[in-house]
mmJSON file of the N, C-alpha and C atoms, coordinates in Angstrom:
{"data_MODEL":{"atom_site":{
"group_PDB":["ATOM","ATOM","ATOM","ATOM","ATOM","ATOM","ATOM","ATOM","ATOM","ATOM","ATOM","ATOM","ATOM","ATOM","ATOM","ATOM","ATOM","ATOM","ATOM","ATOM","ATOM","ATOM","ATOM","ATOM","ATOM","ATOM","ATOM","ATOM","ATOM","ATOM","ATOM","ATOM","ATOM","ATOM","ATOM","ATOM","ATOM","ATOM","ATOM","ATOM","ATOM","ATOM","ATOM","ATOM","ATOM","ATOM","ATOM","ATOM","ATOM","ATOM","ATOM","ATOM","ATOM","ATOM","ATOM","ATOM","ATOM","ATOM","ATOM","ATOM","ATOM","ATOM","ATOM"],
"id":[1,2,3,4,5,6,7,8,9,10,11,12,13,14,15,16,17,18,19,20,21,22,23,24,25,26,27,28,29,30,31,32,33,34,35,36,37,38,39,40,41,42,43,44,45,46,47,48,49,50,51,52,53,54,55,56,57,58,59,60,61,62,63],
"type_symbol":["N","C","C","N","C","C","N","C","C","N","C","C","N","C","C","N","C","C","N","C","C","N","C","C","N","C","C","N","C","C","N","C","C","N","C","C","N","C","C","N","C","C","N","C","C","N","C","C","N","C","C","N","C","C","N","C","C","N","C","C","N","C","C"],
"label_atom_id":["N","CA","C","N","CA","C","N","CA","C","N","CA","C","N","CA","C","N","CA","C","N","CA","C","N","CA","C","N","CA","C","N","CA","C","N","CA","C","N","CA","C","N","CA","C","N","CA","C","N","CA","C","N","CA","C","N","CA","C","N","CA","C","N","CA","C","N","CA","C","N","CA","C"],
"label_alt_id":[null,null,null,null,null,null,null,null,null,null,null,null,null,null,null,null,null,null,null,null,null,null,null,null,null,null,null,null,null,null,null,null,null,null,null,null,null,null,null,null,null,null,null,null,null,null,null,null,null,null,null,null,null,null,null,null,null,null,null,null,null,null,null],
"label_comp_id":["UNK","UNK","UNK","UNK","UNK","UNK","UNK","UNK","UNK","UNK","UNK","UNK","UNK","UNK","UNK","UNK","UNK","UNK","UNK","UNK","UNK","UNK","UNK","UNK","UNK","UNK","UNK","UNK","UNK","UNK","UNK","UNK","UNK","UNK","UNK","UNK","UNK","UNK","UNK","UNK","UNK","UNK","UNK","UNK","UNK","UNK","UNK","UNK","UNK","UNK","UNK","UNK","UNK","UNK","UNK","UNK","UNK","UNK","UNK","UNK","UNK","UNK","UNK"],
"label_asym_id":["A","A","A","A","A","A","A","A","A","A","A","A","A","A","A","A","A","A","A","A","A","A","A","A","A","A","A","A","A","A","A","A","A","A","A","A","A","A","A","A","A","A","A","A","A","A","A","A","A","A","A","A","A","A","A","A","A","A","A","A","A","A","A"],
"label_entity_id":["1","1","1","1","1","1","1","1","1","1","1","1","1","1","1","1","1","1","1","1","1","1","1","1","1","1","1","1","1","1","1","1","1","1","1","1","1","1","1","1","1","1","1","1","1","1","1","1","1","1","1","1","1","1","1","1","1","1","1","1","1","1","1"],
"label_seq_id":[1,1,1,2,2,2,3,3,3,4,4,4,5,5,5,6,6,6,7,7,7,8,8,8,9,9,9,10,10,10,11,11,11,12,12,12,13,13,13,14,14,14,15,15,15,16,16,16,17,17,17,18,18,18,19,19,19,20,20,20,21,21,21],
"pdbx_PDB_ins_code":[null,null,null,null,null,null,null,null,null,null,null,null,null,null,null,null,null,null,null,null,null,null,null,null,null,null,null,null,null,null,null,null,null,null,null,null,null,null,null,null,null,null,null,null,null,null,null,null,null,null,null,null,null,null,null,null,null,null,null,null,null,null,null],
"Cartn_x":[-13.327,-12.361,-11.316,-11.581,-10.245,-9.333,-7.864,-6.592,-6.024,-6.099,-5.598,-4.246,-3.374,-1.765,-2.427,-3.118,-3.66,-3.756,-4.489,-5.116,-4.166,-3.507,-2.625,-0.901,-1.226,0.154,-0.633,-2.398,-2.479,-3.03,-2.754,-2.841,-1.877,-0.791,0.944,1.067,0.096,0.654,0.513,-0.747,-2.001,-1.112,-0.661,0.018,1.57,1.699,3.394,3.51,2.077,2.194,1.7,0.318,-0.063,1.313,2.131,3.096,4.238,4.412,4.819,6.57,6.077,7.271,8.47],
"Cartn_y":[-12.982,-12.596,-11.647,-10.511,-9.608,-9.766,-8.942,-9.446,-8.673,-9.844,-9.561,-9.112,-8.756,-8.462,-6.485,-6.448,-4.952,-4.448,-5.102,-4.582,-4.182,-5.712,-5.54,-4.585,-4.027,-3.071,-1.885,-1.669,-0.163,-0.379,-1.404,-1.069,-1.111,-1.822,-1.464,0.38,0.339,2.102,2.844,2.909,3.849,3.803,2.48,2.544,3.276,3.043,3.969,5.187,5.593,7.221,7.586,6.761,7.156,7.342,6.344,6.295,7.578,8.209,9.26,8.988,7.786,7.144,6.47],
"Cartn_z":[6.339,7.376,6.777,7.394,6.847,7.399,6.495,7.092,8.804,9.278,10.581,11.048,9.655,9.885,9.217,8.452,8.916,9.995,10.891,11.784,12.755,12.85,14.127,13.767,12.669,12.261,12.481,12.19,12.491,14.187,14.701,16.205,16.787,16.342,17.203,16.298,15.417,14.848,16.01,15.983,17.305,18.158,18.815,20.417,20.4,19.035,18.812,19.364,17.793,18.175,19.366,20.325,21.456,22.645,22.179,23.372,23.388,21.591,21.865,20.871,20.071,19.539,20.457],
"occupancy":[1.0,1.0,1.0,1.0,1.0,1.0,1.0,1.0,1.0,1.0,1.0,1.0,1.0,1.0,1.0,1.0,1.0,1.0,1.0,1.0,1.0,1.0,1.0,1.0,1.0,1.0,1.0,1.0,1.0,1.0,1.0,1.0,1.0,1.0,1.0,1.0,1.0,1.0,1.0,1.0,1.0,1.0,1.0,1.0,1.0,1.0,1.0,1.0,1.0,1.0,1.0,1.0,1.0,1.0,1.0,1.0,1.0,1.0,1.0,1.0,1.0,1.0,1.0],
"B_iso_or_equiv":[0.0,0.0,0.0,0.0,0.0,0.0,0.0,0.0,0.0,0.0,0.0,0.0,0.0,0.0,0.0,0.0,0.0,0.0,0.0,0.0,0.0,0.0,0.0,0.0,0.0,0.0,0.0,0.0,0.0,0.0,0.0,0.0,0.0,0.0,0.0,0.0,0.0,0.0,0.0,0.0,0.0,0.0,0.0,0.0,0.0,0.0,0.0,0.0,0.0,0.0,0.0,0.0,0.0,0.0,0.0,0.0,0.0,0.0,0.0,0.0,0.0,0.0,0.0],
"pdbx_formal_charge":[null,null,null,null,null,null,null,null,null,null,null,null,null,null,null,null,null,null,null,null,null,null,null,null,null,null,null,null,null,null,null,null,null,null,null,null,null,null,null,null,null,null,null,null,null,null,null,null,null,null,null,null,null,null,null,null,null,null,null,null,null,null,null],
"auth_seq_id":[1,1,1,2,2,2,3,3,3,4,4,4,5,5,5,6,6,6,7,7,7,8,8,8,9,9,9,10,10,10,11,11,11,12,12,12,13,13,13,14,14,14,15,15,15,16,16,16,17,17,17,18,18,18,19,19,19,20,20,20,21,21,21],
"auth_comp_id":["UNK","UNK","UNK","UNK","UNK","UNK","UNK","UNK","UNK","UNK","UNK","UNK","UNK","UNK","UNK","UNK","UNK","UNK","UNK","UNK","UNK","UNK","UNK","UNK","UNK","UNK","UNK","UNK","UNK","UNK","UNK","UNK","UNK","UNK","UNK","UNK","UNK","UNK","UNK","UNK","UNK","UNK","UNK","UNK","UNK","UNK","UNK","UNK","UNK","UNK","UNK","UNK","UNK","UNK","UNK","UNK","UNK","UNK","UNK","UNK","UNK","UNK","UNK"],
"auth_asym_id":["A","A","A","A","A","A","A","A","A","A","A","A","A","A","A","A","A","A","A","A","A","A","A","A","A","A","A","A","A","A","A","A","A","A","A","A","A","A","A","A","A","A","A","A","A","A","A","A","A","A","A","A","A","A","A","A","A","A","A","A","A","A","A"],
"auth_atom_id":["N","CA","C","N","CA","C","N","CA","C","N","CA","C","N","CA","C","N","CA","C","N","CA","C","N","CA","C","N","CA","C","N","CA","C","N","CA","C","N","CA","C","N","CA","C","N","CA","C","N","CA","C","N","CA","C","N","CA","C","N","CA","C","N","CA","C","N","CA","C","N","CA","C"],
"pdbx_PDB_model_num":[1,1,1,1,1,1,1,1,1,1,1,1,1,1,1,1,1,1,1,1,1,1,1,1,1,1,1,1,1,1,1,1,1,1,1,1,1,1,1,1,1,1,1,1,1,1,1,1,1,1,1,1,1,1,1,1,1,1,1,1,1,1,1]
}}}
């Protein structure tokens, strides 16, 4: 099981920059 606090920091990333900061 990989770490799931990766994941979910480069998916609040994605939605950051998607949202435009």
């Amino acid at each position: 099981m990989f770490n799931q606090r990766h994941f979910w920091l480069g998916f609040c990333l994605h939605n950051w920059m998607l949202g435009g900061g």
